[in-house]
TITIRO-751909 format. One record per atom (N, C-alpha, C): residue in one letter; x, y, z. Coordinates in steps of 0.05 Angstrom, whole numbers, plus 32768, in hexadecimal, padded with zeros to 4 digits. Atoms other than C-alpha are relative to their C-alpha. Layout:
<rs>
AXYZ/...
</rs>
This chain:
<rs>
X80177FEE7FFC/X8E1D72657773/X7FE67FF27FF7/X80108013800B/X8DF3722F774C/X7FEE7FFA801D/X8016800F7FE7/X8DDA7210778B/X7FF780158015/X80027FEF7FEA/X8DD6724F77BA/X7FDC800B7FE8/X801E7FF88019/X8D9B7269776E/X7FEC7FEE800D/X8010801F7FF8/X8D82721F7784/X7FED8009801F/X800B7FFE7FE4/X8D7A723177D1/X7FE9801D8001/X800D7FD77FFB/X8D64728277CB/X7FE37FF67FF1/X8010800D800C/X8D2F725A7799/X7FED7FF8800C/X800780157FEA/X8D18722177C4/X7FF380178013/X80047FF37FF5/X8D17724C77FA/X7FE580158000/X80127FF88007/X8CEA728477D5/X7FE980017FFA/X801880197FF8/X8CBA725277C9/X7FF27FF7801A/X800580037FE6/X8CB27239780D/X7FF9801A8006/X800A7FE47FF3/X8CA972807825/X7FE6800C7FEF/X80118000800C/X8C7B728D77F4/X7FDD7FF88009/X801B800E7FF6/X8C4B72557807/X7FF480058021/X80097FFA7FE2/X8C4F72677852/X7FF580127FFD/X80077FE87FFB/X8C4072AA7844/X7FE17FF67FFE/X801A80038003/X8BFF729B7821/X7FF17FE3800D/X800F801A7FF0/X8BF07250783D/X7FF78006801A/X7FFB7FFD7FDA/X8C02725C788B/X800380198009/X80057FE87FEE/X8C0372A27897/X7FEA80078003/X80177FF57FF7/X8BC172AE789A/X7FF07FF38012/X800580077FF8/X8BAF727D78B9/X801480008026/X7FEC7FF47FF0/X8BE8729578F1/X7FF9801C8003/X800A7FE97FF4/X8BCD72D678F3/X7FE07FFC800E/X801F80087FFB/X8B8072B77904/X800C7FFF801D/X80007FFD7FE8/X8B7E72C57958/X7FF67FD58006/X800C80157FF1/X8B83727C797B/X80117FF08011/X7FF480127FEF/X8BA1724779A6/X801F80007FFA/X7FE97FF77FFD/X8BE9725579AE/X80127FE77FF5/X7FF4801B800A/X8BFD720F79AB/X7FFD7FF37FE0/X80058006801A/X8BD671FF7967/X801380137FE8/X7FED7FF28011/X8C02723A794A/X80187FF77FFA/X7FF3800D8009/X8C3A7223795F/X80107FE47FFA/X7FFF801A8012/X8C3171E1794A/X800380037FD9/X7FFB7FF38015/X8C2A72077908/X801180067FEF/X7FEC7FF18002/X8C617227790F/X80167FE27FFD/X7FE680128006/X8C8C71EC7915/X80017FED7FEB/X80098010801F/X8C6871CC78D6/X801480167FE2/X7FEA7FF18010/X8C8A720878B5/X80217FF97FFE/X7FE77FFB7FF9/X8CD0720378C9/X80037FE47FE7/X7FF980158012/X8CCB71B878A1/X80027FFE7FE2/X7FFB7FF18021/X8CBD71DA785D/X801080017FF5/X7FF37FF2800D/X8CED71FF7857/X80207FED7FF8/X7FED80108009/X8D2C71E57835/X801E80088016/X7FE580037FE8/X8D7471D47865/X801080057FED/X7FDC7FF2800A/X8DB071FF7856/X80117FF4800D/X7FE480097FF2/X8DE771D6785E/X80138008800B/X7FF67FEE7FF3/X8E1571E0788C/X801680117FF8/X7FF07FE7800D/X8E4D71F87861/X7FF780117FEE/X80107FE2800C/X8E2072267843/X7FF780178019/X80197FEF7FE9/X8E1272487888/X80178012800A/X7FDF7FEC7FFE/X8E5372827887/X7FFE800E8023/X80027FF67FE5/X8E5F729F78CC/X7FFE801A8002/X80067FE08005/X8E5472E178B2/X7FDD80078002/X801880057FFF/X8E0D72CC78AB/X7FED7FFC801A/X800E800D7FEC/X8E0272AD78F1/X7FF8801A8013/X80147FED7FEF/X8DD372DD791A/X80098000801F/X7FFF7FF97FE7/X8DFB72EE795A/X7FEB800C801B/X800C7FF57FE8/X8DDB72F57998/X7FE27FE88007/X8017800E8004/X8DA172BC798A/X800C7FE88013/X7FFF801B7FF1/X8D9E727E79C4/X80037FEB7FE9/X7FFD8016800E/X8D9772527982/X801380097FE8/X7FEF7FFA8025/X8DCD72557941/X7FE57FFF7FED/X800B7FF48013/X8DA87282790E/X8008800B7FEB/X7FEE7FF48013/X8DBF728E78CB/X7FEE80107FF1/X801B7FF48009/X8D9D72C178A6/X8014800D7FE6/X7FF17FF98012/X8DBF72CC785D/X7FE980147FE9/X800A7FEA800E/X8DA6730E7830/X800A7FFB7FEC/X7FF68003801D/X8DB0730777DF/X7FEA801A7FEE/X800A7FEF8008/X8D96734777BA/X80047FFC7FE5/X7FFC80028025/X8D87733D776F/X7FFB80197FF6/X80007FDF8007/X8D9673857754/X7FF480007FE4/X80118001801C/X8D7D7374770D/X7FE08001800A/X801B80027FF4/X8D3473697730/X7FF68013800D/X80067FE57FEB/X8D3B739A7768/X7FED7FEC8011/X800D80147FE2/X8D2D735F779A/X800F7FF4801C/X7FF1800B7FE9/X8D40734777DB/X7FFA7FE38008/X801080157FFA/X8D4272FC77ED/X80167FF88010/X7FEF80077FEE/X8D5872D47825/X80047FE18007/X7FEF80117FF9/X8D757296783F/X80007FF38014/X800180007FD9/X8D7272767888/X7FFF7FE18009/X7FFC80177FF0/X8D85724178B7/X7FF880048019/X7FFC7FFF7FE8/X8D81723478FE/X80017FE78011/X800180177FEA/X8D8971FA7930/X7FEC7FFD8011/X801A80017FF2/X8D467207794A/X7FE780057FF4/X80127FFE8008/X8D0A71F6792A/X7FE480157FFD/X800C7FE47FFC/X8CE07235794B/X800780157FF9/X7FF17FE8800A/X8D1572677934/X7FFF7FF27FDE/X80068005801F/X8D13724D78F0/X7FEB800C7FF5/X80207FFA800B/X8CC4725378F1/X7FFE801E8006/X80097FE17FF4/X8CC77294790D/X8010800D7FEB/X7FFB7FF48017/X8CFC72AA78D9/X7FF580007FE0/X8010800D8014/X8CD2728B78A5/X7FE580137FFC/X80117FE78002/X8C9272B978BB/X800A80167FFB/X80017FEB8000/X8CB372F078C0/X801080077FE3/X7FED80018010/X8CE572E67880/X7FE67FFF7FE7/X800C80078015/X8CA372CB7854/X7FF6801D7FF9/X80147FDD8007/X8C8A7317785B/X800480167FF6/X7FF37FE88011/X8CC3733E783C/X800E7FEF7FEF/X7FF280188013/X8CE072FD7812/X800780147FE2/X80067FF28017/X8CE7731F77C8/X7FF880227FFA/X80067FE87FF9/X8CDC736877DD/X801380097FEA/X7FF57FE88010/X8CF473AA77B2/X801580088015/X7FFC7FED7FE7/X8D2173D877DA/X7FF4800A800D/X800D7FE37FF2/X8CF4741077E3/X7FF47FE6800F/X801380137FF2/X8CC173D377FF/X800D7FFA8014/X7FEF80077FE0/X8CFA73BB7833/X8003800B800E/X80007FDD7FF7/X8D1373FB7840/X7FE77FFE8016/X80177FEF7FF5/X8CCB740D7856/X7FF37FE7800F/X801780197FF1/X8CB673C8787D/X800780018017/X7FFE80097FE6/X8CAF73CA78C7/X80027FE68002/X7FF380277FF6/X8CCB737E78D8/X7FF57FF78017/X801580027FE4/X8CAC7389791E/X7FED7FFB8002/X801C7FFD8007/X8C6673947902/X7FF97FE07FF3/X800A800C8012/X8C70735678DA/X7FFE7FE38011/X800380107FEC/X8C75732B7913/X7FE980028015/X800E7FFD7FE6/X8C4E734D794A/X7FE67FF97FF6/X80257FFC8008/X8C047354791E/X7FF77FE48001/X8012801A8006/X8C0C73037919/X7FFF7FF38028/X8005800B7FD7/X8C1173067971/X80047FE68006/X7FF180147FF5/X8C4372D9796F/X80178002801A/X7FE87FF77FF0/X8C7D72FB7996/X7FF87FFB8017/X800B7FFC7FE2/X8C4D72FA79D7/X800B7FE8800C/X7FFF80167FEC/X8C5672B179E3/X801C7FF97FFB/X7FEB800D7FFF/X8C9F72AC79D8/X801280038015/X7FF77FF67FEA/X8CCE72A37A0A/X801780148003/X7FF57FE47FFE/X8CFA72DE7A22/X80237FF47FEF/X7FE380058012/X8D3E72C07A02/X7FFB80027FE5/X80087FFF801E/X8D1872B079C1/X7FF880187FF0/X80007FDE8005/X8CFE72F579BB/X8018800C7FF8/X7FE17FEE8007/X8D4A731079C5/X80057FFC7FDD/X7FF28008801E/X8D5E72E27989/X7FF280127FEF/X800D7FEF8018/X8D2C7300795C/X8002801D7FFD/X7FF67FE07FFA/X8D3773467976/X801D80017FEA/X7FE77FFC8012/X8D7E7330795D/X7FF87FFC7FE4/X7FFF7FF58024/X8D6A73207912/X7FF0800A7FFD/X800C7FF08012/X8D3273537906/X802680228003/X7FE87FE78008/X8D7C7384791C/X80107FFA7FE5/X7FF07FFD8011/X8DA3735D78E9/X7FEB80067FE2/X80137FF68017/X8D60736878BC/X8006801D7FF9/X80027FE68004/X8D6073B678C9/X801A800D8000/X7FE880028005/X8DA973B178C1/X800680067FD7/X80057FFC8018/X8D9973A97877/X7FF2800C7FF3/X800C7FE9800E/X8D6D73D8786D/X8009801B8002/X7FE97FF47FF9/X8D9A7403788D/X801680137FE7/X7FEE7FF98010/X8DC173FC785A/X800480037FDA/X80057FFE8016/X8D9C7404781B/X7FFE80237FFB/
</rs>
């Protein structure tokens, strides 16, 4: 579990700095391309879950690219933090925006976060293409899958 503290860590960090470095600058209206050029500056951040760290319980069915999206709730805290792989540098970045925005959350706070909202306000979804959409469709379900179930 030592190295999984290490990754949920790492990870928290990285999400962290996107939130406040690059999301605002990702929500600023502009050239589609310069975003996601942005966007793919993110995906390099963040720290690589190896692959026998990546359980198949985890992997995000229904996504054109292998997506792993692992949930770890620290109940002493009353926090939620997460985890993530993918074979595709854009789905990374995209799980990365949308992950840096509920990273460390309460319940009631998760519970109560539109996941949709947290994507759409930065008018990214518009330019993606219609497969890549699906995928994400698929993990904001395995997102509201967990809230689901709090």
């Amino acid at each position: 579990m030592s190295y999984m503290n290490d990754c949920i860590a790492e990870t928290a960090q990285a999400l962290h700095r996107i939130r406040h470095d690059y999301l605002p600058e990702l929500a600023t209206p502009g050239h589609w391309q310069d975003r996601y050029r942005t966007m793919m500056g993110l995906a390099k951040q963040l720290p690589i879950l190896p692959e026998e760290r990546r359980p198949s319980s985890a992997l995000i069915e229904g996504c054109e690219s292998r997506a792993w999206l692992l949930h770890y709730f620290n109940a002493v805290e009353d926090k939620h933090y997460f985890v993530f792989e993918s074979d595709a540098r854009i789905v990374k970045a995209l799980l990365a925006v949308l992950l840096c925005q509920i990273n460390g959350m309460s319940s009631q706070e998760f519970k109560a976060c539109q996941l949709e909202q947290c994507l759409h306000q930065l008018h990214l979804t518009q330019h993606l293409s219609q497969s890549r959409s699906k995928g994400l469709g698929y993990i904001i379900k395995r997102l509201q899958q967990l809230q689901s179930a709090l």
